[in-house]
N, C-alpha and C positions, 0 to 999 in steps of 0.2 A: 564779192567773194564771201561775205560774211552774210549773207542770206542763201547763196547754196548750202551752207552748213547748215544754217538751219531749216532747209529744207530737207536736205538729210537728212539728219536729226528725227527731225516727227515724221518723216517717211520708215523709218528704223521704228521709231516708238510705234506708230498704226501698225507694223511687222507682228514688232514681239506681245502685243497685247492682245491681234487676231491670234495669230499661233496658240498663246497661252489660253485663251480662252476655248480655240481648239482642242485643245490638250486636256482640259479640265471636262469636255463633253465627249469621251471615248465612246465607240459602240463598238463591240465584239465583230471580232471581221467575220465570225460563223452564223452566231447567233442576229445581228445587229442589232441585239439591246444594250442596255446603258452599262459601261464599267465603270466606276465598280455598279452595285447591285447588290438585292440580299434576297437569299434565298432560303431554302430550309432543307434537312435531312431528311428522305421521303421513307426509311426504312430505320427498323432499331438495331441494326448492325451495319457499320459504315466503314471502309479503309478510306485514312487520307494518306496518300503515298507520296515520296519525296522525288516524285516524275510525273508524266503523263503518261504511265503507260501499267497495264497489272505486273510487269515484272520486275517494275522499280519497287525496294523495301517500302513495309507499313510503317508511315509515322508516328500513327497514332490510331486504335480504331474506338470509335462512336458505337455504343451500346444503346442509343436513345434515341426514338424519333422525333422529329420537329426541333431539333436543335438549329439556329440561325446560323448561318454562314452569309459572309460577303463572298462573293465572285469578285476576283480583281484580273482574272486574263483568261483565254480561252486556247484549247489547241485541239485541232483535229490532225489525225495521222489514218488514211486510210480509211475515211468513213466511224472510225473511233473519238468519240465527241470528250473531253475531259476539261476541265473549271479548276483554274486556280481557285483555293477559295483561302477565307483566315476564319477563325473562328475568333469569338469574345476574352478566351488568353489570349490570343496573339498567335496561336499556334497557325501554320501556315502552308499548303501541299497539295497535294493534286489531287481529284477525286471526279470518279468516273460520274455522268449527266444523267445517268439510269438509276442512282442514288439519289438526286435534287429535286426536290419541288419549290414550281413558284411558291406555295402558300408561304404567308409571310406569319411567321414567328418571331420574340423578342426574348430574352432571357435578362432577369435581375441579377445586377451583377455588381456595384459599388455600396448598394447600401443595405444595410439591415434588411429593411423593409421601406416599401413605395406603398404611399398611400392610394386608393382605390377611391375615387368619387362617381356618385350618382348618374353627374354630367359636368363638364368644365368647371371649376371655380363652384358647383356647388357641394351638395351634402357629404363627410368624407362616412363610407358605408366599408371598408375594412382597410387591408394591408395585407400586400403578399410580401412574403419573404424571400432572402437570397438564394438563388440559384431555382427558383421556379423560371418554369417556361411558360411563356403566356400565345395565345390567340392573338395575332391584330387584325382585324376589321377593319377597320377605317383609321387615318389620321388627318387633321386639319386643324391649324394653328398651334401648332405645337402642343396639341391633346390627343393620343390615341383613344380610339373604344377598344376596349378587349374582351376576351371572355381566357378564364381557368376555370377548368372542371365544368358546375354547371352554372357559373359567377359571372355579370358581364357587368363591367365599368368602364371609366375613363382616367388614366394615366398622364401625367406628364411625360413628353416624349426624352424627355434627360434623364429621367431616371431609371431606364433600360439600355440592353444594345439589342440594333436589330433594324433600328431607324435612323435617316439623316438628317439634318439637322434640319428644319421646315422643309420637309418632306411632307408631301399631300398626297393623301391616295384614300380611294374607295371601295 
């Protein structure tokens, strides 16, 4: 008796840790890329609405291109494509797919200023300040390469939003 329970048991536990580890690797039932995801504003005028559709109210509208958003869910209604997204407040609502670009963007957002290096761990060559929005180009080992304006360096990937947490990409 007391080996069928624990055979239950770790049949229950092998359940909840596939599932969960399912759960943790979502892909958009439209798009099937990765949820969440980061994307960017592709225009300098943007509504994020509090639906998935143009006649739910404006939440919020975005004056600025290349501003970072996550995508955290996706909904099509009749060949109308629309991205939960959140922005770096926390602010959070629906925004039509004709506004979004893959290019990845990060925006400074907790500290003063993020120091700017030559290349990883070497020379430190400036400092951008808060609420700049930066270029990513590449990330690996928790150092992005960036460019602002006509400036290119390498960041630590903590000291922005826009990236997950050892996130690699090229």
């Amino acid at each position: 008796m007391q080996i069928n329970k624990i055979k239950v048991f770790l049949i229950l536990l092998f359940i909840s840790i596939n599932f969960s580890s399912f759960a943790n690797n979502k892909v958009g039932e439209i798009t099937g890329k990765k949820i969440p995801r980061f994307v960017s504003i592709k225009n300098s005028e943007a509504n994020l609405r509090i639906g998935p559709n143009k006649d739910y109210p404006i939440k919020l509208k975005y004056i600025r291109e290349n501003i970072p958003l996550m995508v955290i869910d996706e909904f099509e209604f009749y060949g109308d494509q629309w991205r939960k997204v959140l922005d770096h407040d926390d602010n959070e609502g629906w925004m039509h797919r004709s506004l979004l670009s893959n290019n990845r963007y990060g925006i400074v957002k907790d500290k003063t200023f993020i120091e700017v290096f030559l290349a990883p761990n070497k020379r430190l060559i400036g400092k951008i300040g808060y609420g700049n929005i930066i270029k990513i180009n590449k990330c690996e080992d928790s150092w992005c390469k960036i460019k602002i304006d006509n400036y290119t360096g390498w960041i630590k990937n903590t000291d922005f939003w826009g990236v997950f947490d050892n996130e690699n990409f090229d």
